[in-house]
N, C-alpha and C positions, 0 to 999 in steps of 0.2 A: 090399639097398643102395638099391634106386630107389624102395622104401618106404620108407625111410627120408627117401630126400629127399623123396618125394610130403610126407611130414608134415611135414617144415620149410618146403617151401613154402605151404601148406596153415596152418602156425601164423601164417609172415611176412604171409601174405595175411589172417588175423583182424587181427592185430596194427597193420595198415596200416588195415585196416577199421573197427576201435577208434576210430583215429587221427583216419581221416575226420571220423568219426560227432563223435567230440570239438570237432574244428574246428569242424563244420557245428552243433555247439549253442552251441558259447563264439561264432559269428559269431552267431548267432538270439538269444542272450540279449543283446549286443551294442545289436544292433539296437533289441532291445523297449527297454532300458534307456535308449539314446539318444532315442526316442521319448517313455517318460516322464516323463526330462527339459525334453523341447522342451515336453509340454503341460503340465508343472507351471510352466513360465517364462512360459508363454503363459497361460496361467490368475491370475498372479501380476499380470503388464502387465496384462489386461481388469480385473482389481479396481482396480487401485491406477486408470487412468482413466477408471471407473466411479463412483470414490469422490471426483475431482477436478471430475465434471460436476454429480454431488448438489449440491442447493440445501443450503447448510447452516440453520441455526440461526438467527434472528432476534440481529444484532450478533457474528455469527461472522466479517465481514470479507468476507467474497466478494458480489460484483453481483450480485444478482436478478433487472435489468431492464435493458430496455437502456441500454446505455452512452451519454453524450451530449457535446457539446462546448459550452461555456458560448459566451454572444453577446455578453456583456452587457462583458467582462474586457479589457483592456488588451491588448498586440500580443502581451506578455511575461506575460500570464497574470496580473495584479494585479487586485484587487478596489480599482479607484480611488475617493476620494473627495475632495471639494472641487475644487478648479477644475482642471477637464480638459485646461485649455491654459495650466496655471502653468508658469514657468522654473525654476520651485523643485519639485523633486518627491523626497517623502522617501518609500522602498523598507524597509518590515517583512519581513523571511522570518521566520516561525515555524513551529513544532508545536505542534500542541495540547497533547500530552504533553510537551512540553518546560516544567520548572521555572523553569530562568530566562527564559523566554519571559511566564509566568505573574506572576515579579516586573518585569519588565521592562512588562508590560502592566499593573501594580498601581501600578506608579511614573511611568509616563507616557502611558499608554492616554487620560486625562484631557485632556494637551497635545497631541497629535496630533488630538486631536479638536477642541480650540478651534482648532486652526489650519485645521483643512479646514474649520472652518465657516466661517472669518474668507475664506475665499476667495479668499487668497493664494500660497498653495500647493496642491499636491496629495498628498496621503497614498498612497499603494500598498501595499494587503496582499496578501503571497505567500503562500498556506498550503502547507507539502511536509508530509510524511512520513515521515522518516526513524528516526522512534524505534520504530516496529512491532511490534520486536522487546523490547518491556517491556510489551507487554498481553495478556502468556500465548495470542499465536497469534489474537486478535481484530482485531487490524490496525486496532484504535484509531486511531493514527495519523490513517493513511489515511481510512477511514472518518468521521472530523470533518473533516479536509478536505474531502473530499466535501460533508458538509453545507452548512460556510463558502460553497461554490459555490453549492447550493441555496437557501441561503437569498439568497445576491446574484442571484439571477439571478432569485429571485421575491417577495422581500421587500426588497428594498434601502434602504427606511427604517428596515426594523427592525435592520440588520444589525450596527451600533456597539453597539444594546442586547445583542445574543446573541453579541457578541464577548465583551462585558464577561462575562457571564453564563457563560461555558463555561469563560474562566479562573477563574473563582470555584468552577467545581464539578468543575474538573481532576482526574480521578482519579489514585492514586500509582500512581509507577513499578513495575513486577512484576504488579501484579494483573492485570484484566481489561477493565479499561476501561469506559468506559458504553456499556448497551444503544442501539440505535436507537433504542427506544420511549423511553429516557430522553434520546436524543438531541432527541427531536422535543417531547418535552414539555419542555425548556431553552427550543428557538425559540417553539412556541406561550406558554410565560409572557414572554419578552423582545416578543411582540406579532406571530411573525411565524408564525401559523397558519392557514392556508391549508392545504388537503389538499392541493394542487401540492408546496407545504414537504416535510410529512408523506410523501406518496411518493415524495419524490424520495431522500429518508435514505432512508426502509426500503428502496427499491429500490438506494441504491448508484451512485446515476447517474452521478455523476464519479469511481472511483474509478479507471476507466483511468485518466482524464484526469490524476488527482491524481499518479499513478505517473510518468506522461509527464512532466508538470511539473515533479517532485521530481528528476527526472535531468538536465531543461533547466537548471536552479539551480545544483544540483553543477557541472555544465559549465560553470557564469560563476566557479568558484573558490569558491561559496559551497558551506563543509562544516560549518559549525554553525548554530545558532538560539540566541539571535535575531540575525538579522545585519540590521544600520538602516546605510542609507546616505543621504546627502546630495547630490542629483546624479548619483550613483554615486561618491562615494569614503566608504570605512566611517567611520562613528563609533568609535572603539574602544570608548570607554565612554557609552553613548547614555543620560545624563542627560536630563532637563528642558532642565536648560541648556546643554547640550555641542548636543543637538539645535537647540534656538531659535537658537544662536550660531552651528552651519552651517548654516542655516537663511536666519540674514540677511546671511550674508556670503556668499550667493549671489543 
């Protein structure tokens, strides 16, 4: 009888021991497995911010160089022309990639410009950004803004020729936008080629800036391109003549 129980004790105590052993591996596999985890996620974050600091591509969108803030530009960020101290101050926001920015620049890029040269007014061009998202991940956009700045802050006679010039060679919506190097060869034939020009595109120099910009705009209620103001009250339909006529009745 007390061998009997010896052996049932004897079996409960394997059985307990089993038990143990069981726990003490389902907790160790546990373990490794949550560790696995932790450095396959950890492995995952070090790529993916590994792969955000890489220099990309020549016209792949991301800064090069360092970042700069233009000197040359108005309180509000404008690339002004014609009289600095007009009562009359006519406000372009555009995008480069913006179409009807590109008709709107085909239909009165012309009168804007007779009027800043007549020296009665002032012209203000805004460059933003907002179309990015139509040049397959190149940040087009962007990226010609940027220019626009470079080329104002170092070429500033040339700057109406390479305006004209970048809507005429506007690349369409979806694709990829133009290279830097085809950015820089636009300003160098519009006359404004200076290696200053040249790296300050490939380098990307304003494209903070253009970003910061593009959000200060938004915040004054402007959410399209081209938006032309008179003073600050919109044109709706910013003709030749719709422009001249608020124009001189201010």
């Amino acid at each position: 009888m007390n061998t009997s129980k010896n052996v049932s004790k004897d079996i409960k105590a394997m059985q307990n021991g089993d038990k143990n052993r069981r726990t003490l591996i389902q907790i160790v596999v546990a373990v490794v497995l949550i560790a696995l985890v932790a450095a396959i996620a950890l492995f995952i974050v070090n790529k993916d911010s590994t792969s955000g600091d890489a220099s990309p591509a020549a016209g792949s969108g991301a800064s090069t160089g360092a970042q700069l803030t233009p000197s040359s530009l108005t309180d509000d960020g404008a690339i002004r022309f014609g009289n600095p101290d007009a009562t009359t101050v006519i406000s372009v926001v555009e995008d480069f990639q913006c179409p009807a920015c590109k008709n709107f620049e085909s239909i009165s890029g012309s009168t804007l410009q007779q009027l800043a040269d007549a020296g009665n007014v002032a012209v203000d061009y805004r460059p933003i950004s907002i179309l990015d998202r139509f040049s397959n991940g190149t940040m087009y956009s962007t990226r010609a803004a940027s220019a626009a700045v470079c080329v104002a802050e170092n070429d500033r006679d040339n700057w109406m020729n390479w305006h004209t010039a970048m809507f005429e060679q506007q690349p369409s919506e979806g694709g990829t936008g133009l290279t830097d190097d085809e950015l820089v060869a636009i300003a160098a034939a519009a006359g404004a080629d200076s290696p200053a020009v040249a790296s300050c595109i490939t380098d990307g120099s304003y494209t903070d800036w253009v970003t910061t910009q593009t959000q200060s705009v938004l915040g004054e209620g402007i959410n399209g391109t081209p938006n032309v103001r008179v003073n600050g009250t919109d044109i709706a339909n910013p003709t030749p003549e719709n422009i001249l006529a608020a124009a001189a009745g201010n």
